[in-house]
C-alpha positions as CSV (number, residue, x, y, z in Angstrom):
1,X,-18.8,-9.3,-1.3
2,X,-20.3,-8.4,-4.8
3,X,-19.7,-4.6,-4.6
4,X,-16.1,-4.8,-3.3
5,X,-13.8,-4.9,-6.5
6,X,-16.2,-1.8,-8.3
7,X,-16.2,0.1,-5.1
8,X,-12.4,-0.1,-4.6
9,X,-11.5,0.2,-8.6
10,X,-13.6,3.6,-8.5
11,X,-11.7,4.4,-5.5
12,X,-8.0,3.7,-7.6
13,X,-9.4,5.5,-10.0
14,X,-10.7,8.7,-8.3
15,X,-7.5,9.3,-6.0
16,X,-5.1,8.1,-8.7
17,X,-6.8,11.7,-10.5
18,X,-6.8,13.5,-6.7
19,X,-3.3,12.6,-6.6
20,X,-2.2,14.1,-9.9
21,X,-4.4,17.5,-9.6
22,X,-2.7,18.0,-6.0
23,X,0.8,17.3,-6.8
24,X,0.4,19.7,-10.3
25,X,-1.2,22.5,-8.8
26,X,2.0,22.0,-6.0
27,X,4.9,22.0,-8.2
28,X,3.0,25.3,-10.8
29,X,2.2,26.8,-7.8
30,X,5.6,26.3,-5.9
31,X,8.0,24.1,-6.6
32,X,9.1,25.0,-10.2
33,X,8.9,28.8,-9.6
34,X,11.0,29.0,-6.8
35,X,13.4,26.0,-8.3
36,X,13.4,29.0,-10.9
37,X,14.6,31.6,-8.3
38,X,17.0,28.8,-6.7
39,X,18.5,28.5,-10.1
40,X,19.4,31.7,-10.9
41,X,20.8,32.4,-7.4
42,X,23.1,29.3,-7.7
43,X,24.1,30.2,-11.5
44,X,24.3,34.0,-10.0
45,X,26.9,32.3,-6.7
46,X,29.0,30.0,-9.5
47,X,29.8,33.2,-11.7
48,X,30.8,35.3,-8.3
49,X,32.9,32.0,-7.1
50,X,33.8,29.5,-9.1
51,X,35.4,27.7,-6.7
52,X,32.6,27.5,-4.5
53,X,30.8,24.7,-4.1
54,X,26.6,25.9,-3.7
55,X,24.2,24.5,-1.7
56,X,22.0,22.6,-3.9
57,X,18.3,23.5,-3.7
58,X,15.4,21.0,-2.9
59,X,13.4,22.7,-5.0
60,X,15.9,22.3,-7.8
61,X,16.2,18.8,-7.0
62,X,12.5,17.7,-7.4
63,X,11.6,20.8,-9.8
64,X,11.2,17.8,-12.9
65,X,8.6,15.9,-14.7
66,X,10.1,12.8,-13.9
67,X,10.3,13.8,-10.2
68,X,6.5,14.9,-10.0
69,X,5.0,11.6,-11.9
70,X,7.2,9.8,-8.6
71,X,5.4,11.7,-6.2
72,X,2.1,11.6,-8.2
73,X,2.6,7.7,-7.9
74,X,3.5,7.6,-4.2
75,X,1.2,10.0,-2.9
76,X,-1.5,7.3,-4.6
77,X,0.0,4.4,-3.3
78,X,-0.7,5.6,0.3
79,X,-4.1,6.4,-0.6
80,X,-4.6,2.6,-1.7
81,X,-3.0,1.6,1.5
82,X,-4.8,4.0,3.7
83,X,-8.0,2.2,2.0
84,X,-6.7,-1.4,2.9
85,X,-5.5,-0.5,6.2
86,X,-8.5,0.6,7.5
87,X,-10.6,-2.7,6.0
88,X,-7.9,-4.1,8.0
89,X,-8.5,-2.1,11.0
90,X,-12.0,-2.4,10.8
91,X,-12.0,-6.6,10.7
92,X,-9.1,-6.3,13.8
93,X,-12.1,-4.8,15.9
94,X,-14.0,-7.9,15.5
95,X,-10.9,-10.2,17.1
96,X,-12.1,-8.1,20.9
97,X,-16.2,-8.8,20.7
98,X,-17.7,-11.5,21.7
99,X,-19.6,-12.5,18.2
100,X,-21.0,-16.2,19.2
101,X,-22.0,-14.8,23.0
102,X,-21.3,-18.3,24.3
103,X,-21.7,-18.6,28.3
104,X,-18.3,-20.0,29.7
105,X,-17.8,-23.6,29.5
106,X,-21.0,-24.2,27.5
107,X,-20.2,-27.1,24.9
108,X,-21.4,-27.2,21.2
109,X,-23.1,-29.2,19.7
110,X,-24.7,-30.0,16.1
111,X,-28.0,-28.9,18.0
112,X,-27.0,-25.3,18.5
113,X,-25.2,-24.4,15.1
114,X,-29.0,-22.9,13.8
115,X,-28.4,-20.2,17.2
116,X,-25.4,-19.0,16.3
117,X,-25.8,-18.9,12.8
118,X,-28.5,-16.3,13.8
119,X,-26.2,-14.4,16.0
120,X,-24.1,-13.8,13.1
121,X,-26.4,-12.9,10.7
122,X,-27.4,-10.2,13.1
123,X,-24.2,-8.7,12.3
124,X,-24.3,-5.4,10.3
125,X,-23.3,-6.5,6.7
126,X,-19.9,-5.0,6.3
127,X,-19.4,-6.8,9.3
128,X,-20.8,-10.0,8.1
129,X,-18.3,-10.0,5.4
130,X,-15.3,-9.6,7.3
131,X,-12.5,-12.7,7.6
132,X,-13.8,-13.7,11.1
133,X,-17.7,-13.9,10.7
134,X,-17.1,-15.7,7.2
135,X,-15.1,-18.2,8.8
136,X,-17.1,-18.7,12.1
137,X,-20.1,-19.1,9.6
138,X,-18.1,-21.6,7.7
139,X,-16.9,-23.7,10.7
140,X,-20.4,-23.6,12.1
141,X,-22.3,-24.5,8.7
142,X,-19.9,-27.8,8.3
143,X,-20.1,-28.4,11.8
144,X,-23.8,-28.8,11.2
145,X,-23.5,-30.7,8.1
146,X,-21.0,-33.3,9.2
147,X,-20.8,-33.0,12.8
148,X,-16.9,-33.8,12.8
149,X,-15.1,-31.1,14.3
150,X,-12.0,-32.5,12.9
151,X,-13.8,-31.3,9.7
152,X,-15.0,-28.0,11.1
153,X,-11.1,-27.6,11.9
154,X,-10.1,-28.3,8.4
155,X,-12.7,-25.8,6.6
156,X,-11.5,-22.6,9.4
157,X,-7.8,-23.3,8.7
158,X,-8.7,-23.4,4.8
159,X,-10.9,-20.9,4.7
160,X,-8.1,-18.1,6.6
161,X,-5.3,-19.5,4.8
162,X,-7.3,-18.8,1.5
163,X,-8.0,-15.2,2.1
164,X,-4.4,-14.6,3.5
165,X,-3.6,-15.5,-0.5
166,X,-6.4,-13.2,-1.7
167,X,-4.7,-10.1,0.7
168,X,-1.3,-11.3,-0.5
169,X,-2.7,-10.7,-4.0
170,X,-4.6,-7.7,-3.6
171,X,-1.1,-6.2,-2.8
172,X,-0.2,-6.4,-6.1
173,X,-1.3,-3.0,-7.2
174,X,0.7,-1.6,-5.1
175,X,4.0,-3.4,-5.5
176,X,3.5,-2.4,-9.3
177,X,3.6,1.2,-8.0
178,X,6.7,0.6,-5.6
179,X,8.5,-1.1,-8.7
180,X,7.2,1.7,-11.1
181,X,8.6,4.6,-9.2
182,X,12.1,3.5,-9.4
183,X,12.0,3.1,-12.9
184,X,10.5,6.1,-13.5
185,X,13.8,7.9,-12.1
186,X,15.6,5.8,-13.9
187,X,13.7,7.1,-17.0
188,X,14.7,10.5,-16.2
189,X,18.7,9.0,-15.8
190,X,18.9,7.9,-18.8
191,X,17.6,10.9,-20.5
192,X,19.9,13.3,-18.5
193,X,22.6,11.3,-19.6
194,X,20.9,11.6,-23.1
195,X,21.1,15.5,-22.7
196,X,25.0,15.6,-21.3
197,X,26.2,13.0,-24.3
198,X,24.3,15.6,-26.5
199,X,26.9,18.5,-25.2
200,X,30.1,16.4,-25.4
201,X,31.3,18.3,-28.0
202,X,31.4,21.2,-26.0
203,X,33.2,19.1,-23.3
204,X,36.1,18.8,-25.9
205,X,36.3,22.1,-26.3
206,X,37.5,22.3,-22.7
207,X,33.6,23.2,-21.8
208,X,32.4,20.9,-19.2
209,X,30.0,23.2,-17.5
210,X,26.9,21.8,-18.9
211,X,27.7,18.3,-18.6
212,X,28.3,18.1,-15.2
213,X,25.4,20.1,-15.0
214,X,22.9,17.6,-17.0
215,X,24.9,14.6,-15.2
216,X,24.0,16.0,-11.6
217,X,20.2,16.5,-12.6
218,X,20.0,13.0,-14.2
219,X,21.4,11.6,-10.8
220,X,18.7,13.9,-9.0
221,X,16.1,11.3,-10.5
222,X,17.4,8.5,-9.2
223,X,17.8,9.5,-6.2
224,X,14.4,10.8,-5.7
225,X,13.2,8.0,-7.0
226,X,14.8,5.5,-4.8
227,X,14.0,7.3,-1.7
228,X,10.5,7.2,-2.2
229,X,10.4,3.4,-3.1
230,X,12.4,3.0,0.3
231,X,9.1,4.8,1.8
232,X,6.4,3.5,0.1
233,X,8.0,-0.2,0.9
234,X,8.2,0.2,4.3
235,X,4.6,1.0,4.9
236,X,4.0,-1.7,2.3
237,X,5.2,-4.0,4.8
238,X,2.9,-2.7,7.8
239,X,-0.1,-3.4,5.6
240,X,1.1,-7.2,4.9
241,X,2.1,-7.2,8.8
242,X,-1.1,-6.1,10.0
243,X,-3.3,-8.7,7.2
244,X,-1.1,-11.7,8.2
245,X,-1.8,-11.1,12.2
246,X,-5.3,-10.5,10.9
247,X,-5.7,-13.9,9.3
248,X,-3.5,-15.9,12.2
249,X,-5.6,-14.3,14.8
250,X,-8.9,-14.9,12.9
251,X,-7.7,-18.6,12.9
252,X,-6.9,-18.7,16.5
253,X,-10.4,-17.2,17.2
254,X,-11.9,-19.6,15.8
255,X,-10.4,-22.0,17.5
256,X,-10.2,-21.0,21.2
257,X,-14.1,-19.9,21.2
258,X,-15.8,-22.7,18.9
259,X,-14.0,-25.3,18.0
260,X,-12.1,-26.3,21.4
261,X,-16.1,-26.4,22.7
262,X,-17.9,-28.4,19.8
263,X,-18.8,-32.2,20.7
264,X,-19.7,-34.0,17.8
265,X,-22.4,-35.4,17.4
């Protein structure tokens, strides 16, 4: 698979830029002008009331940078895992044909590896380079080699266990993001708390009003933050579900439709 890595790095790249133009235009086009309007009718409902407690605004919730570079993040996460789920998808396809078109009960032997060799090099290529092809071709080339299918066995197992570790890895980018997020909001914390230490003076006048105020935004952060990593980790783990059955299933394919047949030579 020598195009793979480029392909899928241009692809990080492009949507990581999608993902930022779309989530800017959003929150200039939306989100921070009617936080504005939000604002003013809450600051408007506080001077009527004092004692009432308003509603807080979504849009005053999310309306910061900190808020926007956590959606900008998770709205690229799912476009990484959208990509991997359908390579995913696309090798789980494979698990209901027939690829070595074996007639029932037909043993194997050394004899025929050259046959269905060819059968699977008739696949298309992106086919070819999916998990089960690679390790039917694998089984089948050491079957011809050694003729031991307690070998042939050996190099199927390896061979899935192997790329369950490269799909494990390949996961990585995206646990960066999941951890990134979080601290991102935690960013934002610490420098709402930066901006209501900055007015404590004010609070010892007897003024509190604007460090509450800069406390409940730097909480806002957080919690945004958090929520989305709750998200994004959940579908993290559908991808890693659906790769693992991928790979045990690859394994057991292998096995029930070539390996339980082969007699060595």
């Amino acid at each position: 698979m020598p195009t793979r890595f480029p392909n899928e790095f241009v692809y990080q790249v492009v949507s990581l830029l999608v993902a930022f133009i779309l989530v800017h235009a959003l929150y200039v086009a939306m989100v921070r002008p009617q936080a504005e309007i939000d604002g003013q009718a809450i600051a408007a409902q506080i001077q009527a009331d004092p004692d009432r407690a308003p509603e807080r605004s979504f849009f005053v919730v999310i309306k910061d940078y900190e808020q926007e570079a956590c959606f900008v993040l998770m709205l690229w996460a799912l476009s990484i895992l959208g990509y991997k789920g359908r390579a995913v998808w696309g090798q789980q396809q494979l698990l209901g044909r027939d690829l070595l078109q074996l007639p029932e009960g037909l043993p194997v032997g050394p004899e025929d590896t050259r046959a269905l060799a060819a059968r699977l090099d008739a696949l298309l290529a992106h086919e070819r380079d999916g998990l089960l092809p690679r390790a039917l071709q694998g089984a089948i080339g050491r079957f011809a080699a050694t003729g031991n299918v307690q070998d042939v066995s050996t190099t199927a197992r390896d061979l899935c266990d192997s790329e369950g570790e490269r799909l494990e890895s390949e996961l990585s980018i995206i646990r960066y993001i999941a951890w990134a997020i979080p601290s991102v909001g935690f960013i934002g914390t610490v420098r709402g708390i930066g901006d209501a230490l900055g007015q404590a003076h004010r609070a010892v006048e007897g003024d509190i009003t604007g460090v509450t105020s800069s406390l409940g935004v730097a909480f806002n952060y957080t919690f945004i933050a958090l929520v989305l990593s709750i998200v994004l980790m959940f579908f993290v783990h559908q991808l890693q579900l659906m790769q693992e059955r991928l790979v045990l299933d690859s394994e057991r394919y292998v096995d029930h439709w070539l390996i339980r047949r082969m007699r060595g030579g």
